[in-house]
Biopython code that builds the backbone (N, CA, C, O; Angstrom):
import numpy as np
from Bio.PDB.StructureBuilder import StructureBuilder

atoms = [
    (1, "UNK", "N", (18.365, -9.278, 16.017)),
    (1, "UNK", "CA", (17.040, -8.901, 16.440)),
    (1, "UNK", "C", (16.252, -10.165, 16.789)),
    (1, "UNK", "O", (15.931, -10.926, 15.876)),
    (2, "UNK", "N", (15.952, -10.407, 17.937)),
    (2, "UNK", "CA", (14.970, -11.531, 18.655)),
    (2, "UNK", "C", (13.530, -11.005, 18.615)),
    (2, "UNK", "O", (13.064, -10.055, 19.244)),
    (3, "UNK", "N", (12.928, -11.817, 17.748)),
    (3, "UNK", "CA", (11.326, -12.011, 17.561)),
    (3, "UNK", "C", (10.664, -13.104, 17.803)),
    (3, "UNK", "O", (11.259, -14.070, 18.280)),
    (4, "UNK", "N", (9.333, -13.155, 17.523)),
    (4, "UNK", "CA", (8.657, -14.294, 17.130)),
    (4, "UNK", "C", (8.881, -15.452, 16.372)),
    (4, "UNK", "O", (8.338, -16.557, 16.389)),
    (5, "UNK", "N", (10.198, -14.763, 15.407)),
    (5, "UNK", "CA", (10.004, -15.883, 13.909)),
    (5, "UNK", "C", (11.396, -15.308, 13.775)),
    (5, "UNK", "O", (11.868, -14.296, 14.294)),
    (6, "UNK", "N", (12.185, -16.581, 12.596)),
    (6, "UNK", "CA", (13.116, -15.766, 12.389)),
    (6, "UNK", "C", (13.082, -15.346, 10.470)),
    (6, "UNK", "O", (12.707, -15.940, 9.460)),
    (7, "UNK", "N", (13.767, -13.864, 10.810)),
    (7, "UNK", "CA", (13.817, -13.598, 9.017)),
    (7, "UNK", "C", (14.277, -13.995, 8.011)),
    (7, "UNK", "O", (13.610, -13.837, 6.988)),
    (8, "UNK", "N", (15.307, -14.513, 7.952)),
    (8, "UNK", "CA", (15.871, -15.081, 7.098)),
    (8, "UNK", "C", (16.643, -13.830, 6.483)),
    (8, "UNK", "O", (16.844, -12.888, 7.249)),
    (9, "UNK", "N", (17.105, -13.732, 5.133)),
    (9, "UNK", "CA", (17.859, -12.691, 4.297)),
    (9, "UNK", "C", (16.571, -11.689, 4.013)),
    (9, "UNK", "O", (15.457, -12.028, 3.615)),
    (10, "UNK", "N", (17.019, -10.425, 4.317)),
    (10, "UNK", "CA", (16.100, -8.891, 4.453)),
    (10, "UNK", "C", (16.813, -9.115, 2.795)),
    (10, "UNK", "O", (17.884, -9.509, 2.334)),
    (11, "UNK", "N", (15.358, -8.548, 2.213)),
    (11, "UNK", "CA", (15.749, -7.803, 0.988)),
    (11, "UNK", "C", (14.505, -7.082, 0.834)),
    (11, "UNK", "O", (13.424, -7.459, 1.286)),
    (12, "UNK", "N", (14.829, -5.433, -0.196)),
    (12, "UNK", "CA", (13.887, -4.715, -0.514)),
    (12, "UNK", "C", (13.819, -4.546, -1.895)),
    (12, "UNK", "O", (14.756, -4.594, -2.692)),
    (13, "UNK", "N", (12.076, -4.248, -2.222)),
    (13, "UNK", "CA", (12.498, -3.461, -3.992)),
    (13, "UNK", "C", (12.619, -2.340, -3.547)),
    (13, "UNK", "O", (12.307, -1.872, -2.452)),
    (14, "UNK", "N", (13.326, -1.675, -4.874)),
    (14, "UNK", "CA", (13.719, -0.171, -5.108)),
    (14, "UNK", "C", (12.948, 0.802, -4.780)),
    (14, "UNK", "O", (13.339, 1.847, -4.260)),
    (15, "UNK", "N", (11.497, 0.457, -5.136)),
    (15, "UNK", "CA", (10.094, 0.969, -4.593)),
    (15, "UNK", "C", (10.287, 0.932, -2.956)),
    (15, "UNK", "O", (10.991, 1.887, -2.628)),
    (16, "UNK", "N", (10.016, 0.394, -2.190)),
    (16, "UNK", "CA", (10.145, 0.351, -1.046)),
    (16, "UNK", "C", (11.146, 0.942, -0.404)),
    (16, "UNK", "O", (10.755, 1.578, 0.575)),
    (17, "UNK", "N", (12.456, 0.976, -0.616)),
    (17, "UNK", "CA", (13.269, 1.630, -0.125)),
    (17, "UNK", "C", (13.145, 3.089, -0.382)),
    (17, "UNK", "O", (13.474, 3.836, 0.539)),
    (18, "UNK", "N", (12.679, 3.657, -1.606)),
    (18, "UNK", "CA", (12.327, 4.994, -1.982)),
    (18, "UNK", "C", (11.803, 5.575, -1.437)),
    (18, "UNK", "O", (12.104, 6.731, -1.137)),
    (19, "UNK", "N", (10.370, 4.701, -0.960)),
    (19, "UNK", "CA", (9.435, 4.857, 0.231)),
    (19, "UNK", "C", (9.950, 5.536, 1.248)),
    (19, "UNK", "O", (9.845, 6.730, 1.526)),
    (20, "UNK", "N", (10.650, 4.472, 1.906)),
    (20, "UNK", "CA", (11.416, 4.551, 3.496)),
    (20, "UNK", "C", (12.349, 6.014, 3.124)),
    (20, "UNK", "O", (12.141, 7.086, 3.693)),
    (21, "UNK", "N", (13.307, 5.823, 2.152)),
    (21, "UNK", "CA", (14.142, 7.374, 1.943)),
    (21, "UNK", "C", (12.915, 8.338, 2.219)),
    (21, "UNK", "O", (12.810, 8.837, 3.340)),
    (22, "UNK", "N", (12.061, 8.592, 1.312)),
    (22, "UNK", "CA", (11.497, 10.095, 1.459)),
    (22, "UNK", "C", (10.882, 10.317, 2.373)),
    (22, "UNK", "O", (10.762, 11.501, 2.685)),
    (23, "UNK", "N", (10.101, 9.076, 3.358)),
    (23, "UNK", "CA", (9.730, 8.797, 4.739)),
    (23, "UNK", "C", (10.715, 9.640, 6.063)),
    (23, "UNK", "O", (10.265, 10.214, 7.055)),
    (24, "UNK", "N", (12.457, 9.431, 5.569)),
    (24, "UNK", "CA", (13.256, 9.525, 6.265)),
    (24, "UNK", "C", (12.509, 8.844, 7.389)),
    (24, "UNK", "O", (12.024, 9.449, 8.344)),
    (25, "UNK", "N", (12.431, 6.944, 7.116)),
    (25, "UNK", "CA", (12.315, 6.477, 7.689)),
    (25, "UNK", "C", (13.207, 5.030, 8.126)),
    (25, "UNK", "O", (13.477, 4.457, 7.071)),
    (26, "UNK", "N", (13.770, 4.225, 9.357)),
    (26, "UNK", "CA", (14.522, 3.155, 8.940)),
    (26, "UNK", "C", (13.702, 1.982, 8.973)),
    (26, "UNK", "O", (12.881, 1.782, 9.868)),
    (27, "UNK", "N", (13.969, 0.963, 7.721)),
    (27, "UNK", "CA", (13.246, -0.175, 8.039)),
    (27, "UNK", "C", (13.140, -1.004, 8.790)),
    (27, "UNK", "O", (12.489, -2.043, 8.685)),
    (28, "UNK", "N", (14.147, -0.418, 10.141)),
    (28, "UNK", "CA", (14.261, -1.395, 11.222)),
    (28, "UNK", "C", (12.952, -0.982, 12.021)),
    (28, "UNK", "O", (12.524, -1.705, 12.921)),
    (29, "UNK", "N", (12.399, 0.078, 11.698)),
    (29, "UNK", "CA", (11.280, 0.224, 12.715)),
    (29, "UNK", "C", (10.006, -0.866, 12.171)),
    (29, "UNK", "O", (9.565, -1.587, 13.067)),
    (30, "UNK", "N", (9.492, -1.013, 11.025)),
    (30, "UNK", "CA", (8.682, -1.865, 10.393)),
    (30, "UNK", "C", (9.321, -2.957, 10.892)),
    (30, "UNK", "O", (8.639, -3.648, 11.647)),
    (31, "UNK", "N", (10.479, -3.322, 10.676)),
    (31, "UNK", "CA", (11.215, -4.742, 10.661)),
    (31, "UNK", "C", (10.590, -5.414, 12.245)),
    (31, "UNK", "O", (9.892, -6.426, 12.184)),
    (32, "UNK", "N", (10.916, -4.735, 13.716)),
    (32, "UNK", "CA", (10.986, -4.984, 15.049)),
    (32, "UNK", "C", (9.422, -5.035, 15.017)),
    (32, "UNK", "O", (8.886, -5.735, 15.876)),
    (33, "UNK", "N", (8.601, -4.342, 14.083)),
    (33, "UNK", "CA", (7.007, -4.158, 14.525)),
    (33, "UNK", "C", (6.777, -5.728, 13.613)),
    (33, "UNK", "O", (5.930, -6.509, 14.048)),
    (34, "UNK", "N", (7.267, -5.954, 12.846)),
    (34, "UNK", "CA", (6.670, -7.608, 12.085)),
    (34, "UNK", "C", (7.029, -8.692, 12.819)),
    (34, "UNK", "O", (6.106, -9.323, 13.334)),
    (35, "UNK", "N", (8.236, -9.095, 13.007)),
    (35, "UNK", "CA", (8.966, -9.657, 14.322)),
    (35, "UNK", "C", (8.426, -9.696, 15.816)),
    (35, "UNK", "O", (8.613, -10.527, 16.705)),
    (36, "UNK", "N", (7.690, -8.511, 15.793)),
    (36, "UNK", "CA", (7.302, -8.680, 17.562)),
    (36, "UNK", "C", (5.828, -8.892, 17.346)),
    (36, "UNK", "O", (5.130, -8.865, 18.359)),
    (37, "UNK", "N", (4.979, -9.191, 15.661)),
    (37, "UNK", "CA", (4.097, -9.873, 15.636)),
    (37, "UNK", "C", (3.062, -8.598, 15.826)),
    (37, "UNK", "O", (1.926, -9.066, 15.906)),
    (38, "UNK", "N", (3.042, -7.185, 15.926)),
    (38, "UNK", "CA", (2.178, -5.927, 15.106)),
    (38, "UNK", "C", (2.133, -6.100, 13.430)),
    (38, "UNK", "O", (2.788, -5.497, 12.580)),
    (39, "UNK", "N", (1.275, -6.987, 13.301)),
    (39, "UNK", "CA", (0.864, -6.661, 11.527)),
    (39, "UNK", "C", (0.218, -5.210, 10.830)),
    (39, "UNK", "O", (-0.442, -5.222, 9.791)),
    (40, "UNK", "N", (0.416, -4.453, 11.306)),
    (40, "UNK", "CA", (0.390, -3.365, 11.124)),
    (40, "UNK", "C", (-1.297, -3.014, 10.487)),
    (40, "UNK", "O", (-2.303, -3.403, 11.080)),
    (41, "UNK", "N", (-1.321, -2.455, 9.579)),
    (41, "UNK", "CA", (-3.076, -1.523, 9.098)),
    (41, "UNK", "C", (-3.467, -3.195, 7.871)),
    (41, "UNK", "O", (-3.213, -3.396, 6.683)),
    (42, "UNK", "N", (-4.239, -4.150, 9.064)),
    (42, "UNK", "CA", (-4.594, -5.205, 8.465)),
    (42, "UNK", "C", (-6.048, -5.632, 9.141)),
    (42, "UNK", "O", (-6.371, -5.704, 10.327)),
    (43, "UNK", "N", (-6.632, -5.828, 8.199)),
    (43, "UNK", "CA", (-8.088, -6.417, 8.917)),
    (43, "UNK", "C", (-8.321, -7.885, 9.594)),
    (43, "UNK", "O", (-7.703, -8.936, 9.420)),
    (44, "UNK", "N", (-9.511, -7.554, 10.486)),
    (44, "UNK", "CA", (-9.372, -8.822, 11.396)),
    (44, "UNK", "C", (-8.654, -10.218, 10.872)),
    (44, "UNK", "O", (-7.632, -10.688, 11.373)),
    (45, "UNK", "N", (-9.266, -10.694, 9.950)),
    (45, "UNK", "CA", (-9.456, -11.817, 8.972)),
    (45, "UNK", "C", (-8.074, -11.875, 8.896)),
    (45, "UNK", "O", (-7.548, -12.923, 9.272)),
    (46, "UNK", "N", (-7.129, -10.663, 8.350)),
    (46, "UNK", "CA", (-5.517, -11.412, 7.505)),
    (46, "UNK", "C", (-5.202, -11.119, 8.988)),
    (46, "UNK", "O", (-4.061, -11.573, 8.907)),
    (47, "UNK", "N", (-5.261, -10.846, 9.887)),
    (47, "UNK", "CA", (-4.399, -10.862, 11.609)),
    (47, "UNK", "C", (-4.541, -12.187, 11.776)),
    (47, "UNK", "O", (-3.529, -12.870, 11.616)),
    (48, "UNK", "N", (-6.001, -12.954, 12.186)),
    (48, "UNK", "CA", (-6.300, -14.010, 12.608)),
    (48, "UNK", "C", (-5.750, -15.058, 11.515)),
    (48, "UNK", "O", (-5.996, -16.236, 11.772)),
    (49, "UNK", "N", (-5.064, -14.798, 10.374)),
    (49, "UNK", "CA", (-4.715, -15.552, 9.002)),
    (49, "UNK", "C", (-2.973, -15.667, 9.876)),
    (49, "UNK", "O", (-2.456, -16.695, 10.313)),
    (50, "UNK", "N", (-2.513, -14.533, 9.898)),
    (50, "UNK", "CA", (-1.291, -14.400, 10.256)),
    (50, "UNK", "C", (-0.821, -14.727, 11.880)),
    (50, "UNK", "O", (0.263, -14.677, 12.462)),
    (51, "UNK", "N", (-2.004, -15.033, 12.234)),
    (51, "UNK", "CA", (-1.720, -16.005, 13.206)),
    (51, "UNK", "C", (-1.560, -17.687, 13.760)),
    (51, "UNK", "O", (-1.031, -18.334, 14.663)),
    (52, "UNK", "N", (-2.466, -17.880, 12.459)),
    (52, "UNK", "CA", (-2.416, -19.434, 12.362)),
    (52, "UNK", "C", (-1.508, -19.426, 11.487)),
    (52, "UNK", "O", (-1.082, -20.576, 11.373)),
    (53, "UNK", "N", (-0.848, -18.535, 10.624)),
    (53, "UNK", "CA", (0.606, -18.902, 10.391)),
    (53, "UNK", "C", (2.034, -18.626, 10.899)),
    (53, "UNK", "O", (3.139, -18.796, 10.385)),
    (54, "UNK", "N", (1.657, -18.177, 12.001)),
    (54, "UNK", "CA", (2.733, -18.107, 13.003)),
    (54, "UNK", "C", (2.918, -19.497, 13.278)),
    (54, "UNK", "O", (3.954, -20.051, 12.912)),
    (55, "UNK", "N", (1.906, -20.195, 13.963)),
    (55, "UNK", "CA", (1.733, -21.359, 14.697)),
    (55, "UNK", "C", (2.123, -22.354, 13.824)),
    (55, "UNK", "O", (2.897, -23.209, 14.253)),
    (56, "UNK", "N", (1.677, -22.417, 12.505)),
    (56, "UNK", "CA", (1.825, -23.644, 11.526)),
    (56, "UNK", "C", (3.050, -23.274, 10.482)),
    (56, "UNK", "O", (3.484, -24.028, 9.610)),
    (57, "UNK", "N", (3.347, -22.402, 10.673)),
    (57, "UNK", "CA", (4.791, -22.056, 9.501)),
    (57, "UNK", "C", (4.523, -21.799, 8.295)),
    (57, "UNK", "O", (5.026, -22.347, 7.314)),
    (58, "UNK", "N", (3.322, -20.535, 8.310)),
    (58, "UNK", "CA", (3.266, -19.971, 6.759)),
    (58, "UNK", "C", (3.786, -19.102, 6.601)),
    (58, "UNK", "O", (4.578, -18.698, 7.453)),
    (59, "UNK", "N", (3.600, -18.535, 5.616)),
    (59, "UNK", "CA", (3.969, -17.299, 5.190)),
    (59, "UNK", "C", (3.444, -15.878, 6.014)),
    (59, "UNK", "O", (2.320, -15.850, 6.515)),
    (60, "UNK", "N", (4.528, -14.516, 6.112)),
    (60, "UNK", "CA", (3.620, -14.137, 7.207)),
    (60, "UNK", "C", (3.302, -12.648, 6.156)),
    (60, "UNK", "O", (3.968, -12.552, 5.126)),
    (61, "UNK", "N", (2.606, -11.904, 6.384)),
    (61, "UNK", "CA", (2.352, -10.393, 6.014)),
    (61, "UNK", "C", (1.950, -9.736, 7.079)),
    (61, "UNK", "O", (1.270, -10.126, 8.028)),
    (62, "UNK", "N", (2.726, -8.032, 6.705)),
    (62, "UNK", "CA", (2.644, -7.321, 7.798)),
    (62, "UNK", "C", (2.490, -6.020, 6.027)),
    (62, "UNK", "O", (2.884, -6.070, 4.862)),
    (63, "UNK", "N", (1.817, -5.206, 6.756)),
    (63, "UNK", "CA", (1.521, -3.956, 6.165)),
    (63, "UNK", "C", (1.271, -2.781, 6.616)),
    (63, "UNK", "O", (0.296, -2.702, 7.363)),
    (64, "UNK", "N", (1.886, -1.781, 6.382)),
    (64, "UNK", "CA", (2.188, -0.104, 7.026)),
    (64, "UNK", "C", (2.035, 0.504, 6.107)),
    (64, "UNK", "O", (1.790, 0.319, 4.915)),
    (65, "UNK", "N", (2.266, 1.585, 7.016)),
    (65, "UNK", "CA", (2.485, 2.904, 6.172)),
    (65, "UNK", "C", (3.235, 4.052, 6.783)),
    (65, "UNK", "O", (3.308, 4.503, 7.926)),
    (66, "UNK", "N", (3.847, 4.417, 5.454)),
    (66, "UNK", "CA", (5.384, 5.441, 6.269)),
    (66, "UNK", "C", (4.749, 6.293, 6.315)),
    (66, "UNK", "O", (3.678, 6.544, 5.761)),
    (67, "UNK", "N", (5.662, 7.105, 7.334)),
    (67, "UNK", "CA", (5.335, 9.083, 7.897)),
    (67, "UNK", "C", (4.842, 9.581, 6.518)),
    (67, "UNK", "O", (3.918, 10.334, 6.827)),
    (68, "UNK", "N", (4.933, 9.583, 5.275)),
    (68, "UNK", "CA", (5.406, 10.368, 4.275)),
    (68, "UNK", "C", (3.410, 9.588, 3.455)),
    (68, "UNK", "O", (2.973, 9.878, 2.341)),
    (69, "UNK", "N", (2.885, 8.892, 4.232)),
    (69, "UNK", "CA", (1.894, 8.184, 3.407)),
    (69, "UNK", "C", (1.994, 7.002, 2.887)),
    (69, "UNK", "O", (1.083, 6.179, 2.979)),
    (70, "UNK", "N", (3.120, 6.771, 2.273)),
    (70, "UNK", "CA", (3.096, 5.245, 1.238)),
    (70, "UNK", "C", (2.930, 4.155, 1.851)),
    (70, "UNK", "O", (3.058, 4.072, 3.072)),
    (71, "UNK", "N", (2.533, 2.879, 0.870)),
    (71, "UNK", "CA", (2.245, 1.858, 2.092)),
    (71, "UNK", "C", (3.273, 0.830, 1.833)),
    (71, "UNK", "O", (3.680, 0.731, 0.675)),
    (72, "UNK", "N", (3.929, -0.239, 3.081)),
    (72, "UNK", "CA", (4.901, -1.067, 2.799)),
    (72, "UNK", "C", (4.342, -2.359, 2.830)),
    (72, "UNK", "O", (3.987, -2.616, 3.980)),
    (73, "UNK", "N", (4.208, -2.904, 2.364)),
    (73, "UNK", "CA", (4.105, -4.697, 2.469)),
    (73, "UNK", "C", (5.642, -5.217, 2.923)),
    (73, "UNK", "O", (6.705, -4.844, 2.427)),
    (74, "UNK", "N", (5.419, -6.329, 4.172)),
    (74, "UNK", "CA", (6.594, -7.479, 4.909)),
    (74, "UNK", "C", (6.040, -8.636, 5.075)),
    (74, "UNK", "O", (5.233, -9.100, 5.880)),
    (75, "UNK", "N", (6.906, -9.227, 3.706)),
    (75, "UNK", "CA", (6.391, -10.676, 3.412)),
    (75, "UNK", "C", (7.578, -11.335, 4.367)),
    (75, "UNK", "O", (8.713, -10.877, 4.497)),
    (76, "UNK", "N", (7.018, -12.571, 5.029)),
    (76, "UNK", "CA", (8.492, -13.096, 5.681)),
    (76, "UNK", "C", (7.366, -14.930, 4.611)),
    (76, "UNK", "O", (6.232, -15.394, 4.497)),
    (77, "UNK", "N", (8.759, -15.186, 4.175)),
    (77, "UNK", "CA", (8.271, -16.522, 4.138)),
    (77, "UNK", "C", (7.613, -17.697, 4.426)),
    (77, "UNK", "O", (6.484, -17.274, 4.676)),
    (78, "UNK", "N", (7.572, -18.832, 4.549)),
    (78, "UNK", "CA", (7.110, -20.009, 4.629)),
    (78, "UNK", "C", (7.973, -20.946, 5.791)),
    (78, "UNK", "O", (7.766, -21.456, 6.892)),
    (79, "UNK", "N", (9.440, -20.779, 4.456)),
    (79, "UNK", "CA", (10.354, -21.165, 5.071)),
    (79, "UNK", "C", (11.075, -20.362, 5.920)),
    (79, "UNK", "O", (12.184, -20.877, 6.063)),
    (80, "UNK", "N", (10.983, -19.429, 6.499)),
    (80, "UNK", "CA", (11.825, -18.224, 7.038)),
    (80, "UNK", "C", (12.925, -18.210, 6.751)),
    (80, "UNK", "O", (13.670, -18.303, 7.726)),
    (81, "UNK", "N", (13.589, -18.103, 5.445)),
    (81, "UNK", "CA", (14.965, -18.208, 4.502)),
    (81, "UNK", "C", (14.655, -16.605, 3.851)),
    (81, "UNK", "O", (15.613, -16.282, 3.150)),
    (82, "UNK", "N", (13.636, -15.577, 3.892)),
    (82, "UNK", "CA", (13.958, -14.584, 3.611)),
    (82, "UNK", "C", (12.449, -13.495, 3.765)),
    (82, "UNK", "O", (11.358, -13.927, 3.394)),
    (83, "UNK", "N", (12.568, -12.371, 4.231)),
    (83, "UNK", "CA", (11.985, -11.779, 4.251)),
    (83, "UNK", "C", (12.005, -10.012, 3.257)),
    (83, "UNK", "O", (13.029, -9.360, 3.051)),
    (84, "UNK", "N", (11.013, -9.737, 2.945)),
    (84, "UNK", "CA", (10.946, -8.760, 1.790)),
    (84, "UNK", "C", (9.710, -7.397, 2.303)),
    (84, "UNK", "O", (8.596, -7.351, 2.826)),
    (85, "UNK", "N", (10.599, -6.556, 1.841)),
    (85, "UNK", "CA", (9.936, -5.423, 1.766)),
    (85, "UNK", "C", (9.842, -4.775, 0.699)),
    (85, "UNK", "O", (10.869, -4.466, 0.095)),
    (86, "UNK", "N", (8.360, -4.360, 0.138)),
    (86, "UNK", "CA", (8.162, -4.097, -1.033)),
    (86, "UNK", "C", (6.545, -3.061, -1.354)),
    (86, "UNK", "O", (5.674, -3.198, -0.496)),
    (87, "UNK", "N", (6.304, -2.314, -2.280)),
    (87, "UNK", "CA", (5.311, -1.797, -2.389)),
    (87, "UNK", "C", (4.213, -2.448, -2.755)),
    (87, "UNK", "O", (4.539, -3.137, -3.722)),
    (88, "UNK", "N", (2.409, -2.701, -2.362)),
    (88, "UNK", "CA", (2.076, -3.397, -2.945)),
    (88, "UNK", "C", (1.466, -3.447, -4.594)),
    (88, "UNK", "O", (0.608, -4.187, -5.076)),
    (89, "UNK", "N", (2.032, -2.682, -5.036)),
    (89, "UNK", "CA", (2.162, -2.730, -6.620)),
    (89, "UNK", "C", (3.410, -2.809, -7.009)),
    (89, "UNK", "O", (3.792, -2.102, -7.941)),
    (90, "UNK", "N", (4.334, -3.750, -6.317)),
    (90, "UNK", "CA", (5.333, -4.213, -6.911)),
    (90, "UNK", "C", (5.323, -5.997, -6.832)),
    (90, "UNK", "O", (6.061, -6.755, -7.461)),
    (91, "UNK", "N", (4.110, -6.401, -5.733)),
    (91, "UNK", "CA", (3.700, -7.703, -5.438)),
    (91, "UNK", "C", (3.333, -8.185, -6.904)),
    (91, "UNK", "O", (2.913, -9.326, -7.092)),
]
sb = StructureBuilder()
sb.init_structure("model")
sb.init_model(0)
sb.init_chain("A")
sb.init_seg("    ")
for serial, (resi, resn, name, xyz) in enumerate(atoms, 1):
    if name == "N":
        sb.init_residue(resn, " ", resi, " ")
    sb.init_atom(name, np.array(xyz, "f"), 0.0, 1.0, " ", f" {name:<3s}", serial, name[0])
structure = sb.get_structure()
């Protein structure tokens, strides 16, 4: 998958994937929307945050929400050595 950034190793918590199951949703759809740089249901401030860390190599966040309601947090790193999907009460 060619994006903006690269991911590094995908990993999820158990929470999150539970999510996506009862969603009957795949995380490749979140995955291509963080990657092509849609931060998903985020206010001005963390967009314009997650843009000067595109540019400077921070850490990135992207946040959704599946068909089913729940919401996902996509942390991609610093180092782009791994990116995570997770609930945000599992942060």
């Amino acid at each position: 998958m060619r994006g903006l950034f690269d991911l590094g190793t995908l990993v999820t918590t158990q929470g999150a994937l539970m999510a996506l199951l009862r969603a009957q949703q795949s995380p490749l759809e979140l995955l291509e929307r963080h990657v092509g740089g849609d931060w998903g249901d985020l206010c001005p401030e963390d967009i314009t945050e997650n843009e000067f860390a595109l540019a400077h190599g921070f850490r990135l966040f992207s946040s959704y929400s599946t068909s089913a309601g729940d919401r996902i947090w996509v942390i991609t790193e610093a180092d782009r050595s791994v990116t995570t999907f997770l609930l945000p009460d599992e942060y």
